[in-house]
N, C-alpha and C positions, 0 to 999 in steps of 0.2 A: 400535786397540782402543777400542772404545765407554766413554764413561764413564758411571760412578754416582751420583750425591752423593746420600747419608744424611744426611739432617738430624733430630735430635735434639732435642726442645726439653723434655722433660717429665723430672724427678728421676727415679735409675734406680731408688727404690723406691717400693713403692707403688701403681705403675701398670704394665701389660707394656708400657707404649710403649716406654720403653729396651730392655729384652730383646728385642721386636721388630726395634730396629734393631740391635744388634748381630746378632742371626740372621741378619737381611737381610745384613747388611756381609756376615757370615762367607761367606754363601751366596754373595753378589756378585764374591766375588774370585775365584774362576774365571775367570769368565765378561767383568769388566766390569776396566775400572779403577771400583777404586773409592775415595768419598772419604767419610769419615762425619765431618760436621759439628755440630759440637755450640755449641745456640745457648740463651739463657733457662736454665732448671734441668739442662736438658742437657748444660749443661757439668761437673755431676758425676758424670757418667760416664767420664770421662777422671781423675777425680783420685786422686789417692794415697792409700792407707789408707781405704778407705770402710767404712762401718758401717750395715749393714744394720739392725743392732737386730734388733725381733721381728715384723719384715714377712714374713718366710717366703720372701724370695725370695732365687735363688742367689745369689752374690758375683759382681753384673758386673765387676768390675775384671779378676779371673781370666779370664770368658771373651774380656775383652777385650784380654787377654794372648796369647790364641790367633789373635788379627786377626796377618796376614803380609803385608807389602808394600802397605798400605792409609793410606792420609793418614789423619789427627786430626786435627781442626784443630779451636780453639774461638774462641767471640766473642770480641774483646778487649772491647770493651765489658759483654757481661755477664760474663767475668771480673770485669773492673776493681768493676764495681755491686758485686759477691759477695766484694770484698774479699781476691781471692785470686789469687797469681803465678804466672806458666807455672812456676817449678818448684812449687808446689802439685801439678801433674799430673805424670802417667808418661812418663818420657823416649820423646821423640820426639814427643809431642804441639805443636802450633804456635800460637800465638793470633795473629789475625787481624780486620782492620776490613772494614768494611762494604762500602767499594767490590771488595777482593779476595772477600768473599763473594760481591757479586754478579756479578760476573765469574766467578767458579766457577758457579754456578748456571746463570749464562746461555752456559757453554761446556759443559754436562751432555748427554749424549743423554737422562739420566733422571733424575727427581729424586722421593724418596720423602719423604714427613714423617710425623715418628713423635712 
């Protein structure tokens, strides 16, 4: 099976980049292996208890709850910058260095940035 990687790099409110890649993910996992990567502000889309405030946009954590048999994985590095530890995120999420990112990337048949 062909793979995906979803890379994330923009905060999930705010902007539909995040909502973007999560669509994508959901949409990808038919079809692809997929892997959604979350790198920079991206990585708060993976975390715990998120608060949208008065941005008007859905609660991704929810639809991200609906992701089925699809990797997480986030920077460990921009973790670590943001002050924040893999259990900050939602079980099953992974944090990851730089070389296993690019080796994911460069084992991808596709690679999307959002």
């Amino acid at each position: 099976m062909d793979t995906v990687t979803i890379i994330s790099r923009k905060p999930p409110y705010g902007l539909i980049n995040a909502a973007e890649a999560v669509r994508h993910t959901l949409g990808a996992g038919d079809d692809f292996r997929a892997i959604l990567l979350l790198i920079d502000g991206g990585i708060y889309l993976a975390k715990k208890a998120q608060d949208m405030g008065e941005t008007g946009f859905s609660n991704l954590e929810e639809s991200l709850g609906l992701v089925e048999d699809i990797e997480i994985l986030v920077d460990r590095d921009s973790m670590i910058s943001r002050g924040l530890k893999e259990e900050d995120f939602r079980e099953g999420v992974k944090a990851i260095g730089k070389d296993d990112i690019r080796n994911i990337i460069k084992k991808s048949h596709s690679t999307m940035i959002f």
